[in-house]
C-alpha positions as a Python dict, from the first residue, in 0.01 Angstrom:
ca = {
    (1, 'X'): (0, 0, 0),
    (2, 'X'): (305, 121, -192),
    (3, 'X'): (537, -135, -102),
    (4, 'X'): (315, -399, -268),
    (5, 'X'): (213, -418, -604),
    (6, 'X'): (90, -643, -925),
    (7, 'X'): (333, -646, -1232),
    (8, 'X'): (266, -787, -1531),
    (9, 'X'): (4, -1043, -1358),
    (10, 'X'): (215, -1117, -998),
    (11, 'X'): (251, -886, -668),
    (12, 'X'): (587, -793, -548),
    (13, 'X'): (702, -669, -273),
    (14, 'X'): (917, -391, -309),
    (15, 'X'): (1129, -550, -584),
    (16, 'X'): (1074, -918, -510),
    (17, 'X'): (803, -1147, -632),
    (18, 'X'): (589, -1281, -348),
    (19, 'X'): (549, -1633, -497),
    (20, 'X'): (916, -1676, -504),
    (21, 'X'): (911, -1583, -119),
    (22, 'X'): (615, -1812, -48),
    (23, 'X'): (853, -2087, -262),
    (24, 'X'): (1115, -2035, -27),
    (25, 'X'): (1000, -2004, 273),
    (26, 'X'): (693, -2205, 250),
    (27, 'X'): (324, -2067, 433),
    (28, 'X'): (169, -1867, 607),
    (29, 'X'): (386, -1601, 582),
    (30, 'X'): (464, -1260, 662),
    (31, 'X'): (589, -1017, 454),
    (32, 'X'): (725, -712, 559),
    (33, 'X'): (809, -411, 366),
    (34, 'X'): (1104, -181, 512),
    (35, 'X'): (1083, 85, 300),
    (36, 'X'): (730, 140, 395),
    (37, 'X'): (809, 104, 794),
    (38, 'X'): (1055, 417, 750),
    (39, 'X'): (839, 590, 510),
    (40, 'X'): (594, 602, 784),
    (41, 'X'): (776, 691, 1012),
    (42, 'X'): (938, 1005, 842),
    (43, 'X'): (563, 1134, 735),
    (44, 'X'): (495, 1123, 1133),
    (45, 'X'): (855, 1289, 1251),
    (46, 'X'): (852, 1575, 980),
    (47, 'X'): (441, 1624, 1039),
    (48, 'X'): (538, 1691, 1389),
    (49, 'X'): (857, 1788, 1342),
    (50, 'X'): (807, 2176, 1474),
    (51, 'X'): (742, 2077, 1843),
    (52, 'X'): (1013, 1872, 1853),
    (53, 'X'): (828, 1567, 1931),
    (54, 'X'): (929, 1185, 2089),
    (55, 'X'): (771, 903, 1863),
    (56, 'X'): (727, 654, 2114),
    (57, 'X'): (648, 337, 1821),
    (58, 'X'): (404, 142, 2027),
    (59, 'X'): (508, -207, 2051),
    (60, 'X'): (206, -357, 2131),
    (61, 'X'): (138, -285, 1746),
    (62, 'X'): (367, -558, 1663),
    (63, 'X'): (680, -642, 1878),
    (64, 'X'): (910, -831, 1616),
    (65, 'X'): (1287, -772, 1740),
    (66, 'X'): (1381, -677, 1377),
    (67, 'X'): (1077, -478, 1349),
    (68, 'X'): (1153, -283, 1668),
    (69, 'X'): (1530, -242, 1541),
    (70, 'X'): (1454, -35, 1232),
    (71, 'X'): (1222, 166, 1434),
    (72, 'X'): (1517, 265, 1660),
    (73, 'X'): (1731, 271, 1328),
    (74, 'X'): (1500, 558, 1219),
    (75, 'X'): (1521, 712, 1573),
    (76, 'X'): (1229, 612, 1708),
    (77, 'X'): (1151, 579, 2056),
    (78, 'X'): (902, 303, 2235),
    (79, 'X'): (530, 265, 2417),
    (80, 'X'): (538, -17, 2633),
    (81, 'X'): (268, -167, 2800),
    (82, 'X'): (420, -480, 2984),
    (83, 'X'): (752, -540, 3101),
    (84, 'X'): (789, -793, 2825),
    (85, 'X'): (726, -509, 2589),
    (86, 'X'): (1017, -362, 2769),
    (87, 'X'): (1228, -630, 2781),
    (88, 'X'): (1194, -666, 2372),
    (89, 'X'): (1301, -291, 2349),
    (90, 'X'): (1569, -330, 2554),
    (91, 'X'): (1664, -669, 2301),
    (92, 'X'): (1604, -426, 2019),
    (93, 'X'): (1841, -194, 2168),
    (94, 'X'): (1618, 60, 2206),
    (95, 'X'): (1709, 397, 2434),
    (96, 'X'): (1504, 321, 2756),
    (97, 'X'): (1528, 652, 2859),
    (98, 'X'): (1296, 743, 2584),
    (99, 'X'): (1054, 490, 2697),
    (100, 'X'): (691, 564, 2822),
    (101, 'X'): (465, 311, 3015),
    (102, 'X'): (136, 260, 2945),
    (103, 'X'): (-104, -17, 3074),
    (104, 'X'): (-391, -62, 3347),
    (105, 'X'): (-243, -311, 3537),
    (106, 'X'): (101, -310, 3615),
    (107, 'X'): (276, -489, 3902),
    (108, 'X'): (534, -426, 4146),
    (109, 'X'): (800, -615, 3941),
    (110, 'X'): (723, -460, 3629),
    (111, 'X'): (724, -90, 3792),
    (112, 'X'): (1081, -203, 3939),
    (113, 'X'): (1216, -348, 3614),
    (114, 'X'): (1083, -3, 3451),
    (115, 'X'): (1253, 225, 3724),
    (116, 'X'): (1601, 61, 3690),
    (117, 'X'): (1599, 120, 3332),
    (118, 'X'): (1508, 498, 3340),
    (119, 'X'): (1194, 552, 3150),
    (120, 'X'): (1104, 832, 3022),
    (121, 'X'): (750, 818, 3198),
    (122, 'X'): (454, 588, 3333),
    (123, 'X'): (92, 650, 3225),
    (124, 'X'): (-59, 652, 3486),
    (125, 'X'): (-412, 479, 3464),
    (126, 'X'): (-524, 463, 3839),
    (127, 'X'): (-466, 635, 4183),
    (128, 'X'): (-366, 289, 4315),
    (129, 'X'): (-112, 258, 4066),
    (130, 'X'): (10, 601, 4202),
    (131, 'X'): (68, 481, 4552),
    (132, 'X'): (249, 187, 4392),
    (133, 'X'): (475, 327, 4158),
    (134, 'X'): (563, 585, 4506),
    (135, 'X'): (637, 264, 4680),
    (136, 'X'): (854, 98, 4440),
    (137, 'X'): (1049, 415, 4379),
    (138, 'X'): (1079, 475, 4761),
    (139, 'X'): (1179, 117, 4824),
    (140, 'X'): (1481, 215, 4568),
    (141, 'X'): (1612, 552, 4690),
    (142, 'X'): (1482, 688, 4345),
    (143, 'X'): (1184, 918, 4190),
    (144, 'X'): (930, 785, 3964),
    (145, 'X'): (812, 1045, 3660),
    (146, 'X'): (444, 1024, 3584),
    (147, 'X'): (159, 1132, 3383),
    (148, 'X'): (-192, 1097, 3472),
    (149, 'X'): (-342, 910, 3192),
    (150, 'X'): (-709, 1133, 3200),
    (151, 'X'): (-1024, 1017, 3017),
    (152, 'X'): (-1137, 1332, 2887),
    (153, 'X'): (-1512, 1175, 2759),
    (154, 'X'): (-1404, 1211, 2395),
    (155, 'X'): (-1632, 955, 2170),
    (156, 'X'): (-1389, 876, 1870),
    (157, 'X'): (-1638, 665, 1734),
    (158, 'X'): (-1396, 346, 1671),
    (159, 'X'): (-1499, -2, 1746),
    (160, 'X'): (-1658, -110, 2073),
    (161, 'X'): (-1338, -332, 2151),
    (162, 'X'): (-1100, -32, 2080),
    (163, 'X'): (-1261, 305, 2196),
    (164, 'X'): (-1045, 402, 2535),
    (165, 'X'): (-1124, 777, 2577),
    (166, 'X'): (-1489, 760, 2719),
    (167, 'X'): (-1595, 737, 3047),
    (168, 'X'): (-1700, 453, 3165),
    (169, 'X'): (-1356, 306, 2983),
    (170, 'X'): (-1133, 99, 3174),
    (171, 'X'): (-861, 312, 3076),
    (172, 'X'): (-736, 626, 3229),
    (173, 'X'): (-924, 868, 3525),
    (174, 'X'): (-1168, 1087, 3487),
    (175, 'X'): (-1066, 1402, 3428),
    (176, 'X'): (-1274, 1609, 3664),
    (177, 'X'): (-1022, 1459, 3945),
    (178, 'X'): (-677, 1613, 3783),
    (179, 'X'): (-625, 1858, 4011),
    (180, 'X'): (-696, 1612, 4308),
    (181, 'X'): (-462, 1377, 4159),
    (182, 'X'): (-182, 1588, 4032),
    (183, 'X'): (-215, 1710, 4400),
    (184, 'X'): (-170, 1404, 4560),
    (185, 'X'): (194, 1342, 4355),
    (186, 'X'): (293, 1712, 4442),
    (187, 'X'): (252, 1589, 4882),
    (188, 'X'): (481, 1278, 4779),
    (189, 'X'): (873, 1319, 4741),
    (190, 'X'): (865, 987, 4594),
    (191, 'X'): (687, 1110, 4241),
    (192, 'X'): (738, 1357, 4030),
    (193, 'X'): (433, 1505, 3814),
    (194, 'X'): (570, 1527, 3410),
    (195, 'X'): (302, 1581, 3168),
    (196, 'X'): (-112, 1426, 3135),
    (197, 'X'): (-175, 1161, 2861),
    (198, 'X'): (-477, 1114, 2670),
    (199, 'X'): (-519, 858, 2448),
    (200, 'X'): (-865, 814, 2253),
    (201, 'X'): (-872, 474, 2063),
    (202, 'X'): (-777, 313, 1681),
    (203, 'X'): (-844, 315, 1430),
    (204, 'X'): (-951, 737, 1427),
    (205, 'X'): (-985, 844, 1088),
    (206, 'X'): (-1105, 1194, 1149),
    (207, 'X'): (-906, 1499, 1318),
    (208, 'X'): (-1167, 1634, 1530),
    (209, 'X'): (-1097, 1423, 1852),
    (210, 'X'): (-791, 1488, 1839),
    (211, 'X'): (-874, 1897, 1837),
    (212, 'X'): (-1096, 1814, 2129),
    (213, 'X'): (-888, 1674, 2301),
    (214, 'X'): (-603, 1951, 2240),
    (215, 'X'): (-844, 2147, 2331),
    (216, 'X'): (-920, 1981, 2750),
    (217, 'X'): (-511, 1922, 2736),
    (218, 'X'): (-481, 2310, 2722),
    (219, 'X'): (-673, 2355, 2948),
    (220, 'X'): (-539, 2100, 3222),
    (221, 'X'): (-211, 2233, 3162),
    (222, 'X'): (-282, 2595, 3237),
    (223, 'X'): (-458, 2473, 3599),
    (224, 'X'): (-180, 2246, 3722),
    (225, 'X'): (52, 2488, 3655),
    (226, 'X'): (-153, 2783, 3890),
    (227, 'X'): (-134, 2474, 4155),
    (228, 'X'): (214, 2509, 4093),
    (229, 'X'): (304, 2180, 3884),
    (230, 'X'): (629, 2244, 3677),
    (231, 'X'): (449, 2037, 3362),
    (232, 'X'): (595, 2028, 3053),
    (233, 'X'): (488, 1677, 2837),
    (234, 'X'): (121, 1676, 2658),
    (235, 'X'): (46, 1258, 2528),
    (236, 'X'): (-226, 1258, 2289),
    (237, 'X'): (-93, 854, 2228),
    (238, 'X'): (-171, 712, 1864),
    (239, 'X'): (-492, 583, 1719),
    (240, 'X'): (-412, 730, 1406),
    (241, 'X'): (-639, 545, 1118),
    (242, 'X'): (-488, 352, 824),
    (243, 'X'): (-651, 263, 488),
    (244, 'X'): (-773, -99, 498),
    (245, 'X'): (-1003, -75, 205),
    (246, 'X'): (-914, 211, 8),
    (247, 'X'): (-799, 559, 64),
    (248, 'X'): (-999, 604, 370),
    (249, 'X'): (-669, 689, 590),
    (250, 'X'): (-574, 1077, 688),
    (251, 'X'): (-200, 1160, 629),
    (252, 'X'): (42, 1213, 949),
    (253, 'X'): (32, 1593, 850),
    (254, 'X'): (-368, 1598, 897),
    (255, 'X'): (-360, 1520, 1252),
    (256, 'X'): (-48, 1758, 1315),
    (257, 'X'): (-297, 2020, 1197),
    (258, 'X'): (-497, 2017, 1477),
    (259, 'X'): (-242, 1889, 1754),
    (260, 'X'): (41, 2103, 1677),
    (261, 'X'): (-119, 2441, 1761),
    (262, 'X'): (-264, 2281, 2124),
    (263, 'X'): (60, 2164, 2168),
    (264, 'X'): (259, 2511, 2115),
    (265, 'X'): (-38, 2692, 2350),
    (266, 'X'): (10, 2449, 2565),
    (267, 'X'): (422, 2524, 2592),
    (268, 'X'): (516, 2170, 2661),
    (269, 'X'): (697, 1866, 2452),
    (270, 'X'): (476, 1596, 2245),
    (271, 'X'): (492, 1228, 2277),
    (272, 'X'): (304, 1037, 2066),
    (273, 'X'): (268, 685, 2055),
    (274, 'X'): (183, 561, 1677),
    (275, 'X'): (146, 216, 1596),
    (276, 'X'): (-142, 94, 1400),
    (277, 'X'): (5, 372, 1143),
    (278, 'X'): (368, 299, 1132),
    (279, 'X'): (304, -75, 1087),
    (280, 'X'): (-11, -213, 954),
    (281, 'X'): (-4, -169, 621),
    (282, 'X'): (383, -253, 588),
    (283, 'X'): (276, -638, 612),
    (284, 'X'): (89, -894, 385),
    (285, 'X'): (39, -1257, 511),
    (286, 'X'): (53, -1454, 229),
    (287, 'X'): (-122, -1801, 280),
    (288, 'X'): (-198, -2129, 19),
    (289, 'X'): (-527, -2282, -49),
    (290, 'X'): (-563, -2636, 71),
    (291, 'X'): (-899, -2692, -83),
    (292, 'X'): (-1223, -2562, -222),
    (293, 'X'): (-1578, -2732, -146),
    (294, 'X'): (-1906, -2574, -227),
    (295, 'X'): (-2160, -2685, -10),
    (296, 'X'): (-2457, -2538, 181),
    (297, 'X'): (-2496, -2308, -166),
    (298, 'X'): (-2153, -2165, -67),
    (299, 'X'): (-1809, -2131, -231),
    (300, 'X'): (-1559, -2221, 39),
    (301, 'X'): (-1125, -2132, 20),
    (302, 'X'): (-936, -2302, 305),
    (303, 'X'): (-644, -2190, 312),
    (304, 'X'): (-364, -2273, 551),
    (305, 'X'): (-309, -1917, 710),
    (306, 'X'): (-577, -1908, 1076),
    (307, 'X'): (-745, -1756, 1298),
    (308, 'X'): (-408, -1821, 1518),
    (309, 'X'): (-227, -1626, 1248),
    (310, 'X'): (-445, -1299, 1194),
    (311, 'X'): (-741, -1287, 1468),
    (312, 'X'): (-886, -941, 1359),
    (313, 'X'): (-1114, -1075, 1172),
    (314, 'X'): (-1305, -1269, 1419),
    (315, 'X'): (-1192, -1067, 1712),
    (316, 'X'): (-1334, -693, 1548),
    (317, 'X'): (-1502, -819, 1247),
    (318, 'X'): (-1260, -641, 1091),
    (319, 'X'): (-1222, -584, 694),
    (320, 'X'): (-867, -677, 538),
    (321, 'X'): (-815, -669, 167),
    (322, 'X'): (-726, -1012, -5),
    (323, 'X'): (-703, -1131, -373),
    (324, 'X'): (-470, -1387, -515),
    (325, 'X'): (-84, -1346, -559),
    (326, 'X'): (-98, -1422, -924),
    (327, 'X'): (-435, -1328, -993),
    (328, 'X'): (-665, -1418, -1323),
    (329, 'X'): (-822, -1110, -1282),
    (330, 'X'): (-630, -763, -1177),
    (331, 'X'): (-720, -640, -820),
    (332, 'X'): (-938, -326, -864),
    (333, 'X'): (-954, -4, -629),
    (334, 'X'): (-1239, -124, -437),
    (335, 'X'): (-1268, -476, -330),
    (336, 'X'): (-1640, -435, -213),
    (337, 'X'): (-1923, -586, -360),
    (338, 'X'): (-1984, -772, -716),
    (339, 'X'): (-1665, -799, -910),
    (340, 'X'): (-1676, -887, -1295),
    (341, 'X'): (-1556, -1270, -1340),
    (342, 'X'): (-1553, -1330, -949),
    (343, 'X'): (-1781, -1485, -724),
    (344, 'X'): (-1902, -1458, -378),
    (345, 'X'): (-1653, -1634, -128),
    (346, 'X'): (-1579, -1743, 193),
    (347, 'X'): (-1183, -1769, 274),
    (348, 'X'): (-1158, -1973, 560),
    (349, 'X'): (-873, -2112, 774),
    (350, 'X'): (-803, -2469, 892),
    (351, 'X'): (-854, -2370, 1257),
    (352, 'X'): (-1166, -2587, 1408),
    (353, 'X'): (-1356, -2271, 1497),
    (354, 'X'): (-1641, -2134, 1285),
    (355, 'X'): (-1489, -1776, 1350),
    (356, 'X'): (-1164, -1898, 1169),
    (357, 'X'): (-1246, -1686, 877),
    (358, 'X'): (-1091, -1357, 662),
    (359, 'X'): (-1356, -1291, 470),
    (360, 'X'): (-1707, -1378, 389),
    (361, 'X'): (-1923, -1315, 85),
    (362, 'X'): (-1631, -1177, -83),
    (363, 'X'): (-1580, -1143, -479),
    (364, 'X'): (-1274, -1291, -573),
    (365, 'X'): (-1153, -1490, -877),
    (366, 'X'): (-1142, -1831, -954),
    (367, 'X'): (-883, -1997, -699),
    (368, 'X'): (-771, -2378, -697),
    (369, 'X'): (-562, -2598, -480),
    (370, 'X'): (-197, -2480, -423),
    (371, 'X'): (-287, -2099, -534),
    (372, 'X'): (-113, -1819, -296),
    (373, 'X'): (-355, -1564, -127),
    (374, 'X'): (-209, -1237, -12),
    (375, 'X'): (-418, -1071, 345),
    (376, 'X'): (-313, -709, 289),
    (377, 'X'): (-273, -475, 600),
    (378, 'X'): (-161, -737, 843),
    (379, 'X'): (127, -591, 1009),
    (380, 'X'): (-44, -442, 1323),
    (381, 'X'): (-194, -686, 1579),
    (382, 'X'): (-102, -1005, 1318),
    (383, 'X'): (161, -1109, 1496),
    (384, 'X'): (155, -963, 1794),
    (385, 'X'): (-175, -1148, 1902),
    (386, 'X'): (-75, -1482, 1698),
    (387, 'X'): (-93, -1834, 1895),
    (388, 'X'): (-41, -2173, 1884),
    (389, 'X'): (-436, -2246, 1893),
    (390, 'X'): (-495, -2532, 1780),
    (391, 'X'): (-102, -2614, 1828),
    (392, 'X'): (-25, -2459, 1491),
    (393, 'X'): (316, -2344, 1453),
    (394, 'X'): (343, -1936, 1425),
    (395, 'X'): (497, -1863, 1102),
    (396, 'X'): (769, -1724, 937),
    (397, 'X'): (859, -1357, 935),
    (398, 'X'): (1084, -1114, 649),
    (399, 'X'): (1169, -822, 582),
    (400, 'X'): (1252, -708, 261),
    (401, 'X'): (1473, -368, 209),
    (402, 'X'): (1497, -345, -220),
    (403, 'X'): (1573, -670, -341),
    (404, 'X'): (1725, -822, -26),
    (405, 'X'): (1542, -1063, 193),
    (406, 'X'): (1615, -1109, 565),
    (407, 'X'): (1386, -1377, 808),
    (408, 'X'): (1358, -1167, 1111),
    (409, 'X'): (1148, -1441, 1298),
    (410, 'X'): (1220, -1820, 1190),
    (411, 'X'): (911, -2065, 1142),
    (412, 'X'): (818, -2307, 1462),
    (413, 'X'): (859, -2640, 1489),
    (414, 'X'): (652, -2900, 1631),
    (415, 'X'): (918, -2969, 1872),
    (416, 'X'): (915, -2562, 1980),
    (417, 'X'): (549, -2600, 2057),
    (418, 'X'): (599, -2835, 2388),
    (419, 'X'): (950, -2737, 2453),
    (420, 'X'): (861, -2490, 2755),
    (421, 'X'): (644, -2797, 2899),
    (422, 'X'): (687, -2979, 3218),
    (423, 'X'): (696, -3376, 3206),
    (424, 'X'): (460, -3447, 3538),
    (425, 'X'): (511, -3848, 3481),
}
């Protein structure tokens, strides 16, 4: 986590103190890090860089307008997987042309809000969603470019609530029907057969699905094109890992290793759809404790950030670093287990849920009322899957670029939180 770092007893981002931020614009908040968004980015476009590839940034990551905009700053394309998603990108003034469509369940409006605005591509994820995307586009004079989203079987060994390339999935179609499939768009006018997607789940922090999977796209390719398909796109989507706890996160160039050559084999473009990797460690939320009680033989931090704020934790059980803003002790390299002059923890939110927690049994140092806490690796699927649970306002958003500060996403009000309701008196 470059972008964020102690000095002389206090973390910074980039080259601004985080307490001063938390001073000014009060807590939770989020804390973005711009020169880390683009410095992902560029390690993905220049891994890749010899097929030419489109970097559709996939929105569902986190779909901030101003984080969207320096993605299409940087020249970075989208993954949508709703027509709000699209809608946001078009905001953003992102290049819908560029755009590719992912998702299990889209409807007719969302398939004729895509169409108008040129995409790129849908993923195709069913042979229903085949007839309808042939409908809408015939109902509008126009053709509708697809990719059949295959499962190709491929256990990436991610988390239960995240794996999407095995059968027995609810994403994608199994792959031993291709050729039926790819068939059925070659009868119908209407469609027009681009490229296959396979996407395999996140976090993946080893190359060898990904060469597996190269491996079935290769072959796909060469078959559709003896049934006479003029295919030229290969989607291997994202999934790429990032290092929550440590180092444990591959480089951009690691993957490219092993898709690159299937790619080149294969003669056809690259999309890719990166998220998780572009975004999720450019982003602490930065919360206050409220109290501290010991009871039950436990050490208890409530702090104000929430389960409405960051759900990953009680959604995946997932691990996210966290130690204090201006610590008594410095944050060592690995957070796990027994820490000298800390003691075991449970940081807890205000939310009335006993999964409304960050972290339990965790070593950390001595923290009183008022003290900041900084959630590292927040900026995937933080905001983006935020609510008003509990009707707690969502929270403040910044970037930082150097030492300038911009709020990309204001703090709600009370009054925001009922303002879309209907008096029924």
């Amino acid at each position: 986590m470059e972008a964020f770092s102690y000095h002389d007893g206090e973390l910074y981002c980039e080259k601004v103190p985080v307490a001063k931020l938390a001073e000014q614009y009060g807590t939770p908040l989020w804390i973005y890090s711009k020169s880390f968004l683009l410095g992902q980015l560029k390690q993905i476009q220049t891994a890749f860089a010899e097929v030419d590839p489109v970097i559709c940034y996939s929105v569902k990551a986190n779909s901030t307008l101003g984080v969207l905009k320096v993605m299409r700053d940087a020249g970075s394309s989208f993954d949508v997987v709703s027509g709000g998603e699209l809608y946001r990108v078009k905001a953003a003034g992102g290049d819908t042309s560029k755009v590719v469509f992912a998702g299990v369940g889209k409807t007719d409006e969302e398939i004729r809000f895509a169409l108008e605005n040129k995409i790129l591509m849908f993923d195709v994820e069913s042979e229903q969603e085949l007839d309808a995307i042939a409908a809408v586009a015939g109902s509008m004079g126009v053709v509708g470019n697809v990719a059949l989203r295959l499962n190709p079987d491929i256990d990436a060994k991610t988390h239960a609530k995240t794996t999407t390339g095995k059968k027995g999935n609810k994403f994608g179609m199994d792959i031993e029907r291709f050729r039926e499939l790819a068939a059925k768009v070659l009868r119908d006018k209407r469609l027009a057969l681009k490229g296959i997607h396979m996407h395999l789940g996140s976090p993946i922090l080893t190359t060898d699905p990904y060469e597996a999977a190269g491996q079935k796209a290769i072959e796909v390719v060469e078959a559709l094109r003896k049934d006479g398909h003029d295919i030229n796109w290969i989607n291997l989507g994202g999934g790429f890992g990032i290092s929550y706890r440590g180092n444990e996160g591959l480089p951009a160039e690691a993957y490219a290793k092993v898709i690159v050559p299937a790619v080149k084999a294969a003669k056809c473009r690259l999309a890719l759809e990166p998220g998780r990797f572009v975004v999720g460690n450019s982003c602490i939320l930065v919360s206050r404790v409220v109290f501290t009680k010991r009871e039950g033989g436990k050490l208890f931090v409530i702090q104000d950030g929430a389960m409405n704020d960051l759900i990953r934790p009680a959604m995946y059980d997932s691990f996210h670093r966290l130690w204090p803003v201006q610590p008594s002790i410095a944050m060592p390299d690995n957070v796990e287990g027994e820490i000298p002059g800390c003691e075991k923890t449970d940081v807890v939110g205000p939310v009335c849920e006993s999964s409304d927690y960050f972290a339990k049994d965790r070593y950390l140092p001595p923290m009183t009322r008022g003290d900041l806490l900084a959630i590292f690796s927040a900026g995937a699927y933080g905001t983006a899957m935020s609510s008003n649970y509990n009707s707690r306002p969502r929270a403040t958003e910044i970037l930082v670029d150097g030492a300038d500060v911009k709020v990309i996403r204001r703090r709600e009000t009370y009054a925001d939180l009922v303002a879309h309701e209907i008096d029924a008196s």
